[in-house]
N, C-alpha and C positions, 0 to 999 in steps of 0.2 A: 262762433266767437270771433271778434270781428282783431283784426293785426295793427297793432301801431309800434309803433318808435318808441323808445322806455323815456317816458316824460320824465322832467328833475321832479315831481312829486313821488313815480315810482322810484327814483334813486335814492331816495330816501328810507324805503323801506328796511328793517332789521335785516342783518346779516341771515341767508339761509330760505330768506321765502323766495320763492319761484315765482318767473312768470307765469299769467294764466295758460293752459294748455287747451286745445279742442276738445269740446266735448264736456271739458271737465273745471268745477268752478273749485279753486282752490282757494285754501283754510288762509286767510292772511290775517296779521296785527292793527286793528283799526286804533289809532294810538288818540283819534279824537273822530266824533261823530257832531257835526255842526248842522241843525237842522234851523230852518228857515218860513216861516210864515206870512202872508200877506193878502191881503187882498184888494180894497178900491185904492188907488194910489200908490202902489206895493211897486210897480214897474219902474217908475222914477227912482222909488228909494233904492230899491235892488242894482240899480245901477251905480249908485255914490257909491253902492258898498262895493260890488266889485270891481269895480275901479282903482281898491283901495288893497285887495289880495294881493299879494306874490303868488308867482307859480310854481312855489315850492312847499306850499301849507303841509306841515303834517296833519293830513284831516280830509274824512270826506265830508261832502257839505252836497244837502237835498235842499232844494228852495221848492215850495209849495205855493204857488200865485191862483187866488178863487179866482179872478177874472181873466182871462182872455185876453190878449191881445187884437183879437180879428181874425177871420176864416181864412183869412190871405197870408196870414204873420205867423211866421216860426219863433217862439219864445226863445228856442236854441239859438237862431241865426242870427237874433234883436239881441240877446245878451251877450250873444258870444263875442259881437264888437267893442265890448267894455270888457272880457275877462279873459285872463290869462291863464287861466286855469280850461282844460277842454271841457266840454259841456258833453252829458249823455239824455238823452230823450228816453224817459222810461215807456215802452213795448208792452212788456208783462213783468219779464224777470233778468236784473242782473247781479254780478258778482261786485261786492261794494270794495272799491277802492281807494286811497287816499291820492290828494292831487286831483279828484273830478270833481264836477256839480253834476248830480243829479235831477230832472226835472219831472216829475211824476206829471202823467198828462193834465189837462184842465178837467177840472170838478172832481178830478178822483184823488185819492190817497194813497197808503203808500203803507210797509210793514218788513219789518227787519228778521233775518231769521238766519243764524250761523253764516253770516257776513256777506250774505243775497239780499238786496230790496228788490220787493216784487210789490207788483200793482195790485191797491185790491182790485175787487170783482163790482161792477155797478157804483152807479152815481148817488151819493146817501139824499135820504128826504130834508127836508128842510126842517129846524137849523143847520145849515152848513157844520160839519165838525169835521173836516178831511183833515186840519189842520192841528186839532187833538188824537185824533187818530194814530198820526204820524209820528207826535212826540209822546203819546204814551207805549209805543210803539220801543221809541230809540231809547227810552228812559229804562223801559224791563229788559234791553239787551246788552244797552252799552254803559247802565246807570252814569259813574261818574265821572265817565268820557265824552258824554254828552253836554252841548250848548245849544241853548233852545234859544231862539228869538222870535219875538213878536215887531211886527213891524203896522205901517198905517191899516186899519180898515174898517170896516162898518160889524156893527156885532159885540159876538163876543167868541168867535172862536181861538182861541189857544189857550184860553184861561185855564182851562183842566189841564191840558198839554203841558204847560208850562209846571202847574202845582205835580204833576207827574215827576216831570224831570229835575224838579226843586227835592222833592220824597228820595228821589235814586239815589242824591250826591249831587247831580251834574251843576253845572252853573246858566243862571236866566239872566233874559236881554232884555229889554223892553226899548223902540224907540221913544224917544222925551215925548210925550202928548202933546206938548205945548208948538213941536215944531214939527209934529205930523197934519199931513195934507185929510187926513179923517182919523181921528183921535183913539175911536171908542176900540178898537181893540187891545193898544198899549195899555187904556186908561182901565180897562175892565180886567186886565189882566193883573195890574195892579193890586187891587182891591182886595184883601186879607191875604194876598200871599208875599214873602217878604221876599223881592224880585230881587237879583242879585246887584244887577245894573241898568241905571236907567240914564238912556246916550242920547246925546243929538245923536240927528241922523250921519254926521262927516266922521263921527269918531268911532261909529260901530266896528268901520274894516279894521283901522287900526288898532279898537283891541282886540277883533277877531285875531288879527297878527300875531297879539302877544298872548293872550289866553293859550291858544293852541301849542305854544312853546315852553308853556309852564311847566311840562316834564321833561324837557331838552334843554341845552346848553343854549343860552341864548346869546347870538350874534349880533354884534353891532358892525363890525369892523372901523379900522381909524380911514376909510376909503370915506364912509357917508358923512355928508356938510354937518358941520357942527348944527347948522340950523335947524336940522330935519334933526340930529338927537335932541336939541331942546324940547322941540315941540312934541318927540315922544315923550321926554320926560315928564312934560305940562299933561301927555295922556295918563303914566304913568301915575301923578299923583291923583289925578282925578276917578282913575280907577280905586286906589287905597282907599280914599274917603268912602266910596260906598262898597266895601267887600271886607265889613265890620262882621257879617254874619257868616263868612268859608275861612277862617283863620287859614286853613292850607292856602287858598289862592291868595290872600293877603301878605304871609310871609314871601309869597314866590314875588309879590309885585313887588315887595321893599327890596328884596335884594336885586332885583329888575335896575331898581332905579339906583340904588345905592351903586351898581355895574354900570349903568349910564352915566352916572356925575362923572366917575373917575373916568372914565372918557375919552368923556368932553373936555377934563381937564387935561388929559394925554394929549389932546388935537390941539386944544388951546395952546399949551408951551410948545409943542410942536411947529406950529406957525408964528410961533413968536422967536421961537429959533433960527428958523426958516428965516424970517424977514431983518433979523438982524443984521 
């Protein structure tokens, strides 16, 4: 079991759980499971989005990329310069925690089981479904803790995945079709299952942000530029409009925003005090 530093994602965790111990994979509180799909084009996107994490998410998050980077390129090393969240290379088997990205190797999958994902076994035949795999997987363990996304690529794998994790509770992603670099697996995913949210690709991190805070107290502070709360706000509404079918994550977003106006209005007379 490998030793680090307690990142501000483990500082997070409830009162009471322990660090991991040698030897021994301990019982912890996954309080969001964010699972991740992609394949042709998947590498670019994956970047916008982490880019866009803090490294303090309540949440673990597996990203699943069908394609390779190259014999020479460590997925870990290529993403890890965009995210601030540490990165683990799945082996065979680890203990899931909040605050990492998980990356199951290429062409394999991945399965959850009392708060270990472990690699499956062998490379599946063709159609590709590593990526259903995965989220029917996190859907029967972590139902309505889970957030699936589908991002660009050829096919149609996550569409089961997704109608999985749509059945548990959880809540679905889908990048917009119209601004993915190859379409057809937002756009196949789409297709008789009523997706929760469908994002340009710049806005995904941001609601990853807020999603995963929808059972915590959510922090703005009057430190951050009025600017940047607007433009959450401008996320905020645009998430309401389409989160007509989870009434619970709808209520969480109005009072999101309804907590952002007053503010921004707090900052606003603030600096108008200020400059007087």
């Amino acid at each position: 079991m490998r030793k680090a530093s307690l990142t501000s994602g483990e500082r997070l965790q409830r009162h009471g759980q322990a660090s991991p111990t040698r030897g021994k994979v301990e019982k912890r509180d996954i309080a969001n499971l964010i699972v991740i799909g992609a394949s042709a084009g998947g590498y670019q996107a994956l970047v916008e989005i982490l880019k866009n994490l803090s490294a303090n998410m309540p949440a673990a998050i597996v990203i699943l990329l069908h394609t390779p980077l190259g014999s020479n390129t460590s997925l870990k090393e290529s993403l890890g310069r965009f995210s601030r969240l540490p990165i683990i290379e799945l082996k065979n088997q680890e203990p899931l925690q909040q605050g990492f990205i998980f990356l199951p190797p290429p062409g394999r999958s991945a399965i959850f089981s009392r708060d270990v994902i472990t690699v499956e076994p062998g490379i599946p035949n063709r159609p590709v479904s590593t990526i259903n795999r995965l989220f029917i997987s996190a859907a029967q363990h972590y139902s309505e803790r889970v957030i699936g996304v589908v991002l660009t690529g050829l096919l149609r794998d996550g569409t089961e995945g997704l109608r999985a994790v749509h059945e548990a509770g959880g809540l679905t992603m889908v990048q917009d079709p119209g601004g993915a670099e190859y379409p057809d697996m937002p756009t196949n995913a789409m297709e008789g299952l009523p997706v929760t949210f469908c994002l340009s690709l710049a806005d995904i991190g941001p609601a990853l942000e807020l999603l995963v805070r929808r059972t915590t107290r959510f922090e703005t502070g009057l430190a951050v530029a009025v600017r940047t709360l607007r433009g959450r706000a401008a996320l905020l509404v645009r998430l309401i409009e389409q989160s007509s079918r989870n009434q619970g994550t709808r209520e969480f977003l109005r009072k999101e925003l309804a907590s952002l106006r007053r503010e921004v209005r707090s900052i606003d007379h603030l600096v108008k005090t200020f400059l007087a």
